[in-house]
C-alpha positions in Angstrom: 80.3 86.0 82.6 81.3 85.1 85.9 80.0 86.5 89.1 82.0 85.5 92.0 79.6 87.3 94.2 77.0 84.6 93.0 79.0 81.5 94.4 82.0 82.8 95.8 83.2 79.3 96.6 83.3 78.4 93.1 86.1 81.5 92.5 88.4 81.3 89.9 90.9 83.1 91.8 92.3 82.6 95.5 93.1 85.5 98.0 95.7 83.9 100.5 97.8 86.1 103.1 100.9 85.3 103.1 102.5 88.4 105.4 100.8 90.6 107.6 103.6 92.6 108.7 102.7 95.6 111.0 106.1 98.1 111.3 107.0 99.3 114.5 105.9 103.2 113.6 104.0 104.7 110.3 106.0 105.2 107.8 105.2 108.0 105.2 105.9 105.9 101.7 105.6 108.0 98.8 107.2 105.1 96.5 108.3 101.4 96.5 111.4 100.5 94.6 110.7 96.3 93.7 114.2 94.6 92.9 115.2 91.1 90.8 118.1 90.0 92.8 119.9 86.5 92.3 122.7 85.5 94.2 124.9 83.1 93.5 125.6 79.3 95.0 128.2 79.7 97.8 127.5 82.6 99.1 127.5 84.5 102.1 126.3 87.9 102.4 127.4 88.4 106.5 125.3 90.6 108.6 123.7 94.0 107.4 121.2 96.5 107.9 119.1 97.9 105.6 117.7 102.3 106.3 114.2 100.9 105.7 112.2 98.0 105.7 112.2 95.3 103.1 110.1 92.4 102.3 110.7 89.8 99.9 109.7 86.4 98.2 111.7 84.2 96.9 111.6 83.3 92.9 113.8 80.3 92.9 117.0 78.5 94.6 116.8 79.1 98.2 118.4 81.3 101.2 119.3 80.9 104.6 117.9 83.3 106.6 118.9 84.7 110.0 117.3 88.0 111.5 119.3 88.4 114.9 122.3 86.4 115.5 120.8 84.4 118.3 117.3 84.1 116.3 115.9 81.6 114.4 117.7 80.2 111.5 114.9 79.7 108.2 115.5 78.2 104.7 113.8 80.2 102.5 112.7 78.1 99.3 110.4 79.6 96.3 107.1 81.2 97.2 108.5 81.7 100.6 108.3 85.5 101.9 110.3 87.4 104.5 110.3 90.7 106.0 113.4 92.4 107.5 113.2 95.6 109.4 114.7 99.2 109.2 118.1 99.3 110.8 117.9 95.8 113.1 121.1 93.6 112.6 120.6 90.7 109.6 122.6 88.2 110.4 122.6 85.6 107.7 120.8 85.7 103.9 123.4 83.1 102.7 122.9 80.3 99.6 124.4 77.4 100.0 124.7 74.4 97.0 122.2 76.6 94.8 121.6 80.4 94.4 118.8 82.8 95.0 116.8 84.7 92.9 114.3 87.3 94.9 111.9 90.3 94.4 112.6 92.4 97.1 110.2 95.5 97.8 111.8 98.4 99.3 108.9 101.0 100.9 110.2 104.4 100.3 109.4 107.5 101.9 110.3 111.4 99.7 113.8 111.2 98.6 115.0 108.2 100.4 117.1 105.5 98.2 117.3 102.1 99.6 120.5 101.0 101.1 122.4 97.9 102.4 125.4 98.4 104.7 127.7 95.2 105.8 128.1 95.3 109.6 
């Protein structure tokens, strides 16, 4: 049997943040809805706002990824995460020459759905 305790640096298994995301105010979460979603090549989703937060990683393909429209354009390619805020302006999550497929995790606090609105 192994006992990591007894030579942790020999571990099997590796523990690597990836997102440490503090939110701008607590948030009460009583669920979290997780989403597949795939989008296809050539696409451009335009800016939106989503009613809560959302983070995400990316499965496969890739997405360009703009938060405010003077901010920081990112590719996102696979293993990559992302975190997009409640109600700020996202300007761009747009595939070029190949798709996306995600897992997005929506936080969810007592009867709150998760929504996307196009600005």
């Amino acid at each position: 049997m192994y006992d990591a305790a007894m030579n942790p640096a020999e571990s099997p298994i590796s523990r690597v943040v990836v997102l440490d995301q503090h939110l701008p105010e607590a948030l009460p979460v009583q669920r979290v809805e997780v989403r597949r979603i795939t989008i296809e090549p050539h696409t451009a989703l335009g800016a939106h706002v989503h009613n809560g937060p959302v983070f995400g990683n990316i499965v496969s393909g890739k997405a360009v990824y703009q938060q405010a429209a003077d901010g920081d354009v990112q590719v996102l390619h696979p293993g990559d995460v992302f975190y997009e805020p409640a109600v700020d302006r996202i300007s761009r999550f747009d595939t070029e020459d190949e798709g996306v497929t995600f897992l997005a995790y929506f936080p969810l606090t007592a009867g709150q759905d998760a929504t996307l609105d196009l600005i």
